[in-house]
N, C-alpha and C positions, 0 to 999 in steps of 0.2 A: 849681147842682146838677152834682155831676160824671156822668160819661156812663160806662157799664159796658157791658161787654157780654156776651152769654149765652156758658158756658161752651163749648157743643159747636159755637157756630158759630165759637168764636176757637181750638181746636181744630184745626178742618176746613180754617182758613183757616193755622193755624200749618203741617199739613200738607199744604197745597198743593192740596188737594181742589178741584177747582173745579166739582163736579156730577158726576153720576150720572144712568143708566137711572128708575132709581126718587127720587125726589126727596123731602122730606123733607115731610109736610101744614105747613101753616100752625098756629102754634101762636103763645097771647099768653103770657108767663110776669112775674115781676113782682120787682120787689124794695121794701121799704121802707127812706127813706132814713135811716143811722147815721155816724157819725162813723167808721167803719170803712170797709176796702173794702168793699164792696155787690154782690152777683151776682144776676143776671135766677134765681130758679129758677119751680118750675112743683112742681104745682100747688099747693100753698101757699108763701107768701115772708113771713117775718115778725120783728119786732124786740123784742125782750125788752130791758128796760134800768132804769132807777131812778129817772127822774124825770117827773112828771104833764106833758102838754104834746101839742101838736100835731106829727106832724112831714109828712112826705112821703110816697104809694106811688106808685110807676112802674109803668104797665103799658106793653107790649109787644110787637108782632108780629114775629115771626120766622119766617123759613121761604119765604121770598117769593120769587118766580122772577124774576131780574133780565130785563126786557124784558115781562114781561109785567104786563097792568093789572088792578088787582084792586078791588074796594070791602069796606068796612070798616065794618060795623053795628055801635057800638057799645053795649050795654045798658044804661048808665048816664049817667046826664041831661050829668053833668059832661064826659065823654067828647064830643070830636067825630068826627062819623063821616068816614072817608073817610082819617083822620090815623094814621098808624101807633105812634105813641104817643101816651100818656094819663097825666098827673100828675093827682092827687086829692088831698086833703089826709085825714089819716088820725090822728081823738085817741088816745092810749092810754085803758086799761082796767085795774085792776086784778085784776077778776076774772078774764073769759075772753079780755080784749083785745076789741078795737075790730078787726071784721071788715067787709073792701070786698068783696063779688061780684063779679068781672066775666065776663061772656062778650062773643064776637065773634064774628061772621057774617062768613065772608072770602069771598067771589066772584070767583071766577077769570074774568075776561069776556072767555079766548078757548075755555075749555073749558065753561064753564057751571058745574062741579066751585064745591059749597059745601059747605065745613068750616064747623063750630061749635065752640071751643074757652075754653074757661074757666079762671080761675086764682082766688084766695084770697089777701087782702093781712090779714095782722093785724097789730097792733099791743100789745102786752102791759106794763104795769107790774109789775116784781118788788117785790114788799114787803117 
């Protein structure tokens, strides 16, 4: 599985940003994996393509305070908590696509501060 990374944090890191006053919440965004480059988006991430079959969704936390320790509830069986990402296996659909919910409970355990943050993996057959 190649490794992608979310547009706004490569970005922020192209220009040099190393943090701010105000800091960004915790957010999980996703992609579904394609034979193409692959980008983390939010709040839905999804693959449209031609042939019936299984492939990959990546989910993902972003936004995270380097030094600081957080926990990670995630709402989906497959999911382990505490892991900052989560691979699922995702069938296509011909109709409306093959849809994964996920949300995440992020806890900040030096400020208490909990976000809840959710994303939408589909997966679509064109006929």
């Amino acid at each position: 599985m190649k490794r992608v990374s979310f547009p706004l944090a490569a970005a922020a890191a192209f220009l040099g940003w190393t943090g701010s006053a105000q800091a960004l919440p915790p957010e999980v965004a996703c992609y579904v994996e394609t034979p193409a480059l692959d980008q983390f988006t939010r709040p839905v991430c999804s693959d449209s393509h031609y042939s019936v079959g299984t492939t990959t969704a990546v989910f993902e936390v972003f936004n995270l305070a380097a030094g600081v320790a957080y926990t990670l509830d995630w709402d989906h069986a497959g999911c382990i908590d505490d892991e900052v990402q989560c691979v699922l296996p995702i069938a296509s659909s011909t109709v409306s696509g093959s849809m994964i919910n996920v949300t995440v409970t992020v806890t900040n355990l030096a400020t208490s501060e909990v976000t809840v943050t959710s994303v939408r993996a589909r997966n679509l057959v064109d006929p």
